[in-house]
KELUMTOR-79099 format. One record per residue (C-alpha): x, y, z. Coordinates in steps of 0.25 Angstrom, whole numbers, padded with zeros to 4 digits, always signed. Each point is the difference from the previous one (the first is absolute). Layout:
N
XYZ ...
This chain:
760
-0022-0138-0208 -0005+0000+0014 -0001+0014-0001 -0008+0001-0013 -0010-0010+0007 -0003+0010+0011 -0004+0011-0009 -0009-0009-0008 -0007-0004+0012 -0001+0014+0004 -0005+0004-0014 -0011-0013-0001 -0003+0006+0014 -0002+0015-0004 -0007-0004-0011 -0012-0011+0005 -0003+0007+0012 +0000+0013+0007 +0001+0013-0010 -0005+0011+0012 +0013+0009+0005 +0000+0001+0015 +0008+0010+0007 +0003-0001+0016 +0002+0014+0008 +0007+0000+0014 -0001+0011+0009 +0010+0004+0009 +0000+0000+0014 +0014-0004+0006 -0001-0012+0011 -0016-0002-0005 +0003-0001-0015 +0008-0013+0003 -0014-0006+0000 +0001+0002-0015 +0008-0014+0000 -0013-0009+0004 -0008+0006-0010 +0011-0005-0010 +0000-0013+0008 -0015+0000-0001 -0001+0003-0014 +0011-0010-0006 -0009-0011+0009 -0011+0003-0008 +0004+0001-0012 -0003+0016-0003 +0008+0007-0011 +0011+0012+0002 +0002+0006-0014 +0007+0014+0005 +0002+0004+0015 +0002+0014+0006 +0004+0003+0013 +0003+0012+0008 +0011+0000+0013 +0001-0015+0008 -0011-0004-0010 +0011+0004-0012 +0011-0008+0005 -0010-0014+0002 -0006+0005-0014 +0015+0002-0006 +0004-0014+0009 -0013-0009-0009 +0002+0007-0013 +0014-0005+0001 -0004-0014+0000 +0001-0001+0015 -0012-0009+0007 -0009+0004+0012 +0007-0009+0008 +0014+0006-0003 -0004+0012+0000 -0005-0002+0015 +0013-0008+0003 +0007+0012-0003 -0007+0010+0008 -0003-0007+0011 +0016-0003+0004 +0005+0002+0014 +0005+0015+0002 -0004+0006-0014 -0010+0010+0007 +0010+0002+0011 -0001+0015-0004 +0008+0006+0010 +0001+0016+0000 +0014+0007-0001 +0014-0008+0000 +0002-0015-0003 +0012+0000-0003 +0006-0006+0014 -0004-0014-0007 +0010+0000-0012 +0012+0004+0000 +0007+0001+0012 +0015+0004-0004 -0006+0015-0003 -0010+0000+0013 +0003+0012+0008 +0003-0003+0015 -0014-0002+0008 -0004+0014+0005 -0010+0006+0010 -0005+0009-0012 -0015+0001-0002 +0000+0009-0010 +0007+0004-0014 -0001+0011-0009 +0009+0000-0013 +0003+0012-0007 +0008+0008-0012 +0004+0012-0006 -0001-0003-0012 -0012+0008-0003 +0000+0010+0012 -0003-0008+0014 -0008-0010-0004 -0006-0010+0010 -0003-0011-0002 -0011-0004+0012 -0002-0015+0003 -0014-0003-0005 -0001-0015+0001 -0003-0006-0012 -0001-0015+0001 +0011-0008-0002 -0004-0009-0013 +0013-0004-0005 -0002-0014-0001 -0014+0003-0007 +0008+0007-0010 +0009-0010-0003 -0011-0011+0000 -0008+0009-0009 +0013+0003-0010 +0004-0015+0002 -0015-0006-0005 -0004+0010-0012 +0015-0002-0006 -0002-0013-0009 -0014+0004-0003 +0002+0013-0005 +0013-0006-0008 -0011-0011-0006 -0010+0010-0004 +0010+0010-0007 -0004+0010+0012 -0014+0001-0008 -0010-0002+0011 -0010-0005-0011 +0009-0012-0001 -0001-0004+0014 -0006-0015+0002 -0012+0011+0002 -0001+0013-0006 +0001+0009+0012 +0000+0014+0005 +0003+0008+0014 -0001+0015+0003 +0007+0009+0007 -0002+0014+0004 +0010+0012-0005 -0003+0012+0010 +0008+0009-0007 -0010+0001-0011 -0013-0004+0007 -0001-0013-0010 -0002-0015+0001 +0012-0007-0006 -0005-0013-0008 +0013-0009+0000 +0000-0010-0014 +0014-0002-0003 +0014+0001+0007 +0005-0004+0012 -0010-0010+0005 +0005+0003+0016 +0002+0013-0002 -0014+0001-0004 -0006-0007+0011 +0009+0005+0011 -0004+0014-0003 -0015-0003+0000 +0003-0006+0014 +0005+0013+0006 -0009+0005+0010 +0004+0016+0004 +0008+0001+0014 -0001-0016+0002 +0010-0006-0013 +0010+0008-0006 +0000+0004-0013 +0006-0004-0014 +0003+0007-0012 -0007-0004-0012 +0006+0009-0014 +0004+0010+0011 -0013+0003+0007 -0003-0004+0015 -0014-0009-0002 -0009-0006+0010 -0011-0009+0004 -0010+0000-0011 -0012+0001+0010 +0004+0015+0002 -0008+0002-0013 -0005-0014-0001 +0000-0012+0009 -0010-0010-0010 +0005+0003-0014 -0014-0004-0008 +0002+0010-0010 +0015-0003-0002 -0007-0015-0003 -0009+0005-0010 +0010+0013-0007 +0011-0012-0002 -0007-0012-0003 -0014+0003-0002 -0005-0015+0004 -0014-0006+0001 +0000-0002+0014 +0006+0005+0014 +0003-0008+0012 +0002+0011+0011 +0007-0005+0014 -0002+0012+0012 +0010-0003+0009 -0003+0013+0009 -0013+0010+0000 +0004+0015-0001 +0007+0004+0011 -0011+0007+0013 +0001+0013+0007 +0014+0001+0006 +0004-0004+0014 +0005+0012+0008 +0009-0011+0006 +0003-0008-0012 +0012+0008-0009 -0002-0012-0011 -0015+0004+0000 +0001+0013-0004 +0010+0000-0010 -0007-0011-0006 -0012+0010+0000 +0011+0010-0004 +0007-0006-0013 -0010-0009-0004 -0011+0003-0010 -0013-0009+0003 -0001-0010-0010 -0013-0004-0009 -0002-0015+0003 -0013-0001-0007 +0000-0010-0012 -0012+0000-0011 -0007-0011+0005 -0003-0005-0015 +0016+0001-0005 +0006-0005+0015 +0000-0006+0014 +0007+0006+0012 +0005-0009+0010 -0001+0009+0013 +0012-0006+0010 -0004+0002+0016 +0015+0003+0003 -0006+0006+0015 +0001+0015+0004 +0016+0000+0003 +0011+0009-0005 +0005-0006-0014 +0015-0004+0007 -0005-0010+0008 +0009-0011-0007 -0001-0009+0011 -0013-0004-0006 +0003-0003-0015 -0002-0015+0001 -0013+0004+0008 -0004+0012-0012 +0004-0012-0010 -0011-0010+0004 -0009+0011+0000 +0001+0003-0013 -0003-0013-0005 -0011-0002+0008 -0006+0014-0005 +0004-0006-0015 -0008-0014+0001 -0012+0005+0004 +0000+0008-0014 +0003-0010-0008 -0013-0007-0004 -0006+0013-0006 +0015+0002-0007 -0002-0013-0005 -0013+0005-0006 +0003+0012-0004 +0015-0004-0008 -0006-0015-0004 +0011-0009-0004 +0015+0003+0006 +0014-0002-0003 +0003-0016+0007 +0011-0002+0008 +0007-0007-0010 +0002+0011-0010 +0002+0009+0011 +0012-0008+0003 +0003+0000-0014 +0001+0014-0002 +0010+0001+0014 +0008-0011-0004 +0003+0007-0014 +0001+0015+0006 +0012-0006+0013 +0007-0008-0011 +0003+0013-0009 +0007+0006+0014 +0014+0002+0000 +0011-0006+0011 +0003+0010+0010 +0014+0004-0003 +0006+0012+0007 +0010+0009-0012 +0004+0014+0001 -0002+0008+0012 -0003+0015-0001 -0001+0012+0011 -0008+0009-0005 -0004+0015+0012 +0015+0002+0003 +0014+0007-0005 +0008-0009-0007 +0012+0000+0012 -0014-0005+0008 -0004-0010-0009 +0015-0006-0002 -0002-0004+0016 -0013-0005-0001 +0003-0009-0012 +0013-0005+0008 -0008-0003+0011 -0008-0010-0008 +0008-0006-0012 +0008-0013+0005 +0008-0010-0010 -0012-0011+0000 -0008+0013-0005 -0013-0004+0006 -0007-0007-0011 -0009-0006+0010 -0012+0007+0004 +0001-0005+0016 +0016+0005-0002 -0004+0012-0004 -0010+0002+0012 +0009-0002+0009 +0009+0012-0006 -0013+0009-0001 -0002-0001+0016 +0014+0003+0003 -0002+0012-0010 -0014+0007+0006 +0006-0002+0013 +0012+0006-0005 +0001+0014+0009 +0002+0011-0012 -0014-0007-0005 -0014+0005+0003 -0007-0006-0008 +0001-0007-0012 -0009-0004-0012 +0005-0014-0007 -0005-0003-0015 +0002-0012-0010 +0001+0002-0015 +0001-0012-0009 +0013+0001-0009 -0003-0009-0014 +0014-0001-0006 +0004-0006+0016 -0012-0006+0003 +0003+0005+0016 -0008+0011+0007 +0008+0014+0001 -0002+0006+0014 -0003+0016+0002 +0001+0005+0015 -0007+0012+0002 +0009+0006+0014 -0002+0011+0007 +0010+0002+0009 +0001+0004+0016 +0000+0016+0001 +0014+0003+0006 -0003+0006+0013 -0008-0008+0011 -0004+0007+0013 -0005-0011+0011 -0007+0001+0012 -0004-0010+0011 +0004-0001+0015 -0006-0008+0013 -0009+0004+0011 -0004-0009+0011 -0006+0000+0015 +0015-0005+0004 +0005+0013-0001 +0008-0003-0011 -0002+0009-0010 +0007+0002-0013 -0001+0008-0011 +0007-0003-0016 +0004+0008-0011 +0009-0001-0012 +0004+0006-0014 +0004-0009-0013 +0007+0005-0012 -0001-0010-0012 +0010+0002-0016 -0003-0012-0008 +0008+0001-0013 +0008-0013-0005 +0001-0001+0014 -0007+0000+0014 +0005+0010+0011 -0008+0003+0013 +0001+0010+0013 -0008-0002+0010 -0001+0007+0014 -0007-0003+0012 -0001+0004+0014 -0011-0007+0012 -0001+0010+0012 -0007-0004+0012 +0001-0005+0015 +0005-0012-0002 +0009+0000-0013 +0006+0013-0007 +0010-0003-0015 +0004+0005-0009 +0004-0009-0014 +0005+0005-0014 +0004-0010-0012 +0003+0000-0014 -0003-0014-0009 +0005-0001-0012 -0005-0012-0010 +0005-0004-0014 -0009-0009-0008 +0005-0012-0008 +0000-0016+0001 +0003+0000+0013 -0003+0013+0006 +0007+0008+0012 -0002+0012+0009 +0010+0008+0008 -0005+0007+0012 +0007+0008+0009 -0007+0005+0015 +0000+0004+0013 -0008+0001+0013 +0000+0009+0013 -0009-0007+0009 -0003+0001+0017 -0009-0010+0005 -0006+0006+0015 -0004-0012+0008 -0002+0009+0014 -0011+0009-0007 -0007-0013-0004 +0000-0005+0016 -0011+0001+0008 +0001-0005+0016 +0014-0005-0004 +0003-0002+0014 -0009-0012+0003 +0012-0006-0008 +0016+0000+0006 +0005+0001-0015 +0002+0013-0004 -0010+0009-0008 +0011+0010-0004 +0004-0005-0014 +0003+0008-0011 +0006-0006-0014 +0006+0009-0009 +0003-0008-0013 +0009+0010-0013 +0004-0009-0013 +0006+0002-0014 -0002-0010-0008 +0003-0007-0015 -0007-0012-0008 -0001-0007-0013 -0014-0007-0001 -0003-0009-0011 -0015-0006-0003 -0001-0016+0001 -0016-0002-0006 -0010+0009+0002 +0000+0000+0014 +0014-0001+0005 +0012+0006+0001 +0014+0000+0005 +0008+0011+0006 +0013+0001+0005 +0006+0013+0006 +0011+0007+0010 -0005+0010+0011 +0006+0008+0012 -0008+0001+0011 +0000+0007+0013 -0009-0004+0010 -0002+0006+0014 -0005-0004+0012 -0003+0009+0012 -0007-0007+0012 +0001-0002+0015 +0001-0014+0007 -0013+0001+0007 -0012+0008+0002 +0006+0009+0013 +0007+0012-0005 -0001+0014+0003 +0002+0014-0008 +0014+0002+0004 +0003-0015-0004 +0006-0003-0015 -0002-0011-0009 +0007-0011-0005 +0004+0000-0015 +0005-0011-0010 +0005+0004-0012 +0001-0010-0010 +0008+0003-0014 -0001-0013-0012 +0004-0001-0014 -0011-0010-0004 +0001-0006-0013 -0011-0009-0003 -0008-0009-0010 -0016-0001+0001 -0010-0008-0009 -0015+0005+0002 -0013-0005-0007 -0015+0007+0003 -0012-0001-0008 -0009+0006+0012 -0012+0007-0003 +0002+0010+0011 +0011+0006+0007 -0006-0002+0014 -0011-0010+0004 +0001-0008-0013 -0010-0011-0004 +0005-0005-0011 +0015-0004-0006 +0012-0003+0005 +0013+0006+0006 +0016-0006+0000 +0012+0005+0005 +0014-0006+0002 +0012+0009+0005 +0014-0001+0004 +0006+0013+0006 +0014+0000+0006 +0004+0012+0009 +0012+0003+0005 +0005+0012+0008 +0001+0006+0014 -0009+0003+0012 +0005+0014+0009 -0007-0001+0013 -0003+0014+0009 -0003-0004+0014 -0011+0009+0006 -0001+0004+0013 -0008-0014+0005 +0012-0010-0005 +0008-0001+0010 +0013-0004-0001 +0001-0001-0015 +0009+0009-0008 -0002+0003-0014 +0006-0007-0010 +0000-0006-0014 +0000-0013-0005 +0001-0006-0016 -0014-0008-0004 -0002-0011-0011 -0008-0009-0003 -0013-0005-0008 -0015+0000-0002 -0007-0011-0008 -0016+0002+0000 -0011-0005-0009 -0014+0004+0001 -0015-0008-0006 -0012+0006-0002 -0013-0008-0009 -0014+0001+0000 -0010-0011-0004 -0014+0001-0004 -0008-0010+0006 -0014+0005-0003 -0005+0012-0006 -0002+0008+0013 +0011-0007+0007 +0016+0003-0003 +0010-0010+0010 +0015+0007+0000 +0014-0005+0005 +0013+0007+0005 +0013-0006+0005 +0013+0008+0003 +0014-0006+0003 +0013+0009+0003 +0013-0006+0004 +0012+0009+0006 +0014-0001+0005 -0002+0015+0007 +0007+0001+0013 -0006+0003+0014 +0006+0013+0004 +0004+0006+0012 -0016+0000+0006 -0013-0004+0000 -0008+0011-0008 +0011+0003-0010 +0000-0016-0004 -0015+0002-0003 +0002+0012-0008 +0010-0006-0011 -0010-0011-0001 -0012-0002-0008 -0015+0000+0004 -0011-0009-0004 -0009+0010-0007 -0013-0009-0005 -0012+0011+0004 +0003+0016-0004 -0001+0005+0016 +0012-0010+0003 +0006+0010-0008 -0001+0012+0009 +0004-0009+0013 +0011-0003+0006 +0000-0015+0003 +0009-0008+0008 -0007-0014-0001 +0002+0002-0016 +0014+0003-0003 +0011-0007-0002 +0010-0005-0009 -0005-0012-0006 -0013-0004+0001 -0012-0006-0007 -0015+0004-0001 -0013-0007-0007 -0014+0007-0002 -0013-0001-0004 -0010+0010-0006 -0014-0003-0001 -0008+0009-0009 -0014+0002-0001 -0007+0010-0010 -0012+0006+0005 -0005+0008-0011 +0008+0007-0011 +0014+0008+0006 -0005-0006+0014 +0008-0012+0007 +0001-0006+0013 +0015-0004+0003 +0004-0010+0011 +0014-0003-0001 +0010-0008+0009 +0014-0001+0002 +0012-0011+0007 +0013+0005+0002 +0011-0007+0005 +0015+0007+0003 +0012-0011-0001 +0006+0006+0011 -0006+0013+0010 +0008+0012+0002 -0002-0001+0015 +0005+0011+0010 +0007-0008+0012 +0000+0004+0016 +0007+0012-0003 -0011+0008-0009 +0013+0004-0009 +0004-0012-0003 -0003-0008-0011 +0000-0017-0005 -0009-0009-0009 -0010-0009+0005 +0000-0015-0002 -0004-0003-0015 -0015+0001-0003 -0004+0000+0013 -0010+0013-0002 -0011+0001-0007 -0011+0012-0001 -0010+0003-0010 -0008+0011-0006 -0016+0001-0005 -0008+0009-0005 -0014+0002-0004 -0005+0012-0010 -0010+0009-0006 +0005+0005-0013 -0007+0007-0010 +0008+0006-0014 -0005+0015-0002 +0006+0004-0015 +0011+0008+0006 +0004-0010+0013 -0004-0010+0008 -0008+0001+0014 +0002-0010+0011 -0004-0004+0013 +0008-0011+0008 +0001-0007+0014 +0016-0004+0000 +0005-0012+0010 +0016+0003+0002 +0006-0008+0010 +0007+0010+0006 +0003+0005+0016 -0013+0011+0004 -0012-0001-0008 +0000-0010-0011 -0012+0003-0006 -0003+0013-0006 -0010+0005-0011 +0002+0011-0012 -0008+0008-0009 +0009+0004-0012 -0001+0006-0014 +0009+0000-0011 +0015-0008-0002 +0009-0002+0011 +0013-0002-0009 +0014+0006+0001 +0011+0002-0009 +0006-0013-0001 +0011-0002+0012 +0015-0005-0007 +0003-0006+0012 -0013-0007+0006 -0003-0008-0014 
């Protein structure tokens, strides 16, 4: 009854008022077509009429948004949310699912390839990254395309958008289907968003052919009157600076934004001279456009007379949103892959509760476009009558199988690294990986191999299987070591085989358990006065190491991060021998071996807080606690035990003050952003050994100091600016250290090695 109410009022409405047919035309104009949400707003204030909307790129998805019955006000809710725009170029998968992240790397560059149609490259252009867009898009146009029978005529208001198909040179005019399909593809700007099939054809940005669709108003719906927003003018002479400047000049055809004076009025947005991606300034580009809108709407009143009142404007959105469906996931469907292919993909989604929910389902989706076999994925919602649930197609088109990286480390320390691998990837009903890598340098030279394999299911599990050869050459790394008694000449040689299960715990954990054998070997002198002729001391250490390790991390880089948060809990037990060789400086001392065991529990914190917009705050802490033994010196007791590592040129230091075998460590990072990819750092960090390995009277000789009774701390204040391949720093370090303390560094690019399974 209450129904039949609302469409008499609308009827008595139609009938005793207003008879002209308006259409409104948004332009595209990416960031600056966001202005087309205060012209709604300023329009539904005052009462002026929308009988059909047409829209092209960002101006198609606010037109699709209001001609599902959304209102200017949720419309501007929706894209204005924290992080939507956040469209970073290249990878994100680092902040999903963590129990397929590959180890952090020092690669700065990856090219995928295949055979499959001779060598086909597939060089990384950088589209960017608008996953979550995609699924917002899929996510809001699913009820109201299920409501209007997928006819766009049907809509709350009749609506059209364009796209462009290149292929065949023609302007795509979209007025049925797949409601986010159709919008997404007239979002697609070439070499910025990557783009969908539509039918089987590649289609793009409709403002290629046309970017103010004033004849698609006219060919479709032939109305009485045109309201025309121009969020953007036609793009100037290109920038010889400025790359999004001249493909705009480029792709772009220059539109027509003139309107007949007698049949419409143009409401000309100043949206200022930038680029269209500034999307920091939406909310800015929003009240712009309604200020622009009020000032045209007396003679819009005067022209169009009588409107549609607020009431039977409600009316008509009320009746439209009550004929939308529930959200209600069904069937799953793969559609781009072999069937072995798509068996994997649809066990790593299905679960027993089946994901009815909409919210469940996200959550599954991420965990899926992060999946490694995915490059990219297209997600879609069709309305099943006879279930009354939604039926999801993913659209996936899978990672090549070959990956070749490149990346390294140069800095004005004189440690100087370069990095190298080779990836081979077989997806079938299963996952299987080989990866090798080898980092050669000054400092640090390895070698490391593995193979992973993963089986999907309800809880899903990877094998993999690995090994490292590894030499760490602290003397190489030494400058004026013998302003310092302890000794300079230290070199780590570290070989492993290694086994694990992993299994995932959320999206951003996982737990690992594993058995390795490792050989590490230690050559080094007792001090810094040795001759030619004279022969190092070595250490050679052999464990069986089973172990158990849970780990979380959602940062959003894998040095320097600003944003996220990073957890790891281990407990490794080693058991073994130690074979000592004298060298020609230990006197007295015969060669000997000795058996070893004992354990290592360690936990690591990382967070970062936003606490204005230009300002990030960030917090670590570090505990270990270990049973090692003190050995038969000094310098071989601090060899076994761990290092407090807080700042990347701790790394390549050898640091007495900072090693021991139980310890714990706070720090604080205070990041500033400058501009865009540019950030000040200042960081400090308070470290506390329970008890010192201290050398006694006899420099060989070796005891624990009183509990917690030093303390030594670490700062460090830094440039650092994120090129698209790496970042670039310059930093003043305070180590508290014998010899100089403070010491400055220009570096560029990752200072990371393969992960150590002995120093955790």
């Amino acid at each position: 009854m209450k129904r039949i109410s609302i469409i008499l009022i609308l009827l008595l409405l139609t009938l005793s008022g207003y008879t002209q047919k308006v259409a409104l035309v948004l332009s595209g104009g990416g960031a600056k077509a966001t202005a087309h949400i205060g012209v709604l707003k300023a329009l539904e204030e005052n009462e002026i009429p929308i009988d059909y909307i047409i829209g092209n790129s960002m101006g198609a998805l606010i037109a699709g948004l209001y001609a599902s019955g959304f209102s200017p006000e949720e419309i501007e809710f929706s894209l204005t949310q924290p992080g939507l725009y956040d469209f970073r170029k290249g990878d994100t998968k680092r902040n999903y699912y963590f129990f397929q992240q590959h180890e952090n790397d020092a690669s700065m560059l990856n090219i995928p390839f295949s055979f499959d149609k001779g060598l086909e490259l597939n060089l990384p252009i950088s589209f960017y990254n608008v996953t979550d867009l995609d699924y917002l898009i899929m996510e809001y146009f699913a009820c109201p395309a299920a409501a209007c029978n997928y006819n766009f005529d049907s809509l709350m208001i009749p609506f059209r958008c364009v796209a462009t198909d290149i292929d065949s040179s023609q302007l795509v005019v979209f007025r049925d289907g797949d409601l986010a399909m159709a919008v997404r593809s007239s979002l697609t700007f070439p070499f910025f968003i990557k783009p969908i099939k539509v039918k089987d054809k590649l289609l793009f940005d409709g403002g290629i052919y046309d970017n103010f669709p004033v004849d698609v108003a006219i060919e479709e719906f032939n109305p009485d009157f045109i309201i025309g927003s121009k969020a953007v003018n036609n793009y100037s002479s290109p920038d010889e600076d400025d790359v999004v400047s001249q493909l705009q000049n480029m792709l772009m055809k220059k539109a027509d934004f003139r309107l007949d004076s007698k049949r419409g009025v143009l409401i000309e947005i100043n949206s200022g001279t930038e680029n269209i991606f500034q999307f920091s300034k939406v909310q800015q580009y929003i009240d712009s456009g309604y200020v622009a809108t009020i000032k045209t709407i007396p003679q819009l009143k005067k022209m169009l007379g009588s409107g549609l009142d607020s009431t039977s404007l409600h009316a008509k959105r009320k009746l439209f949103i009550k004929d939308k469906p529930q959200m209600l996931i069904g069937e799953v469907k793969v559609k781009g892959v072999n069937p072995k292919q798509e068996e994997y993909f649809i066990k790593s989604i299905i679960r027993p509760e089946k994901h009815e929910d909409i919210y469940d389902f996200k959550k599954v989706y991420k965990r899926l476009v992060a999946n490694e076999n995915v490059r990219s994925i297209y997600p879609s919602l069709s309305y099943n009558v006879a279930t009354k649930k939604f039926d999801v197609c993913l659209d996936i088109n899978t990672t090549d199988p070959f990956n070749i990286g490149f990346g390294g480390y140069i800095s004005s320390s004189g440690v100087n690294e370069g990095y190298l691998d080779l990836g081979l990837r077989l997806l079938g009903k299963t996952s299987k990986e080989i990866v090798v890598s080898s980092y050669f340098g000054t400092f640090y030279n390895s070698f490391s191999g593995y193979f992973k394999f993963e089986k999907p299911g309800i809880i899903p599990i990877d094998l993999k299987v690995g090994g490292l050869v590894s030499r760490k050459n602290y003397f190489s790394n030494t400058r004026y070591f013998y302003e310092d008694d302890f000794p300079a000449y230290i070199i780590i040689d570290e070989n492993y085989a290694d086994v694990s299960l992993g299994i995932p715990i959320g999206l951003s954990h996982s737990l690992r358990a594993g058995l390795s054998n490792i050989n590490i070997n230690y050559i080094y002198y007792p001090d810094n006065y040795f001759t030619r002729e004279d022969t190092a001391d070595q250490s050679n250490f052999y464990y069986l190491n089973p172990y158990i390790e849970f780990e979380r991390s959602n940062l959003n880089r894998k040095q320097y991060a600003t944003k996220g948060s990073k957890f790891f809990l281990g407990f490794n037990y080693y058991t073994g021998n130690e074979h000592f060789i004298p060298g020609t400086k230990a006197e007295g001392v015969e060669e000997y071996t000795q058996s070893l065991s004992f354990f290592v529990i360690k936990t690591k914190y990382e967070q970062y807080f936003n606490i204005s917009k230009p300002f990030d705050f960030g917090v670590t802490g570090e505990l270990e606690y270990s049973d090692r033994p003190l050995l038969n010196n000094y310098v071989s007791s601090l060899l076994i035990a761990d290092q407090y590592d807080p700042i990347p040129v701790t790394k390549t230091l050898f640091l007495e003050n900072y090693r021991a075998n139980a310890y714990g460590g706070l720090g604080v990072r205070f990041i500033f952003h400058i501009i865009r990819n540019l950030d000040v750092r200042v960081e400090g960090y308070y470290y506390v050994p329970y008890q010192k390995i201290v050398s006694t009277e006899r420099s060989s000789d070796v005891e624990y100091s009183k509990q917690f009774s030093y303390q030594y701390v670490i700062g460090n204040l830094q440039l650092v600016y994120y090129t698209p391949i790496g970042p670039v720093g310059i930093s003043t370090n305070y180590i508290d250290k014998v010899g100089d303390k403070f010491s400055f560094l220009f570096n560029f690019g990752y200072l990371i090695f393969n992960k150590s399974r002995y120093y955790r």
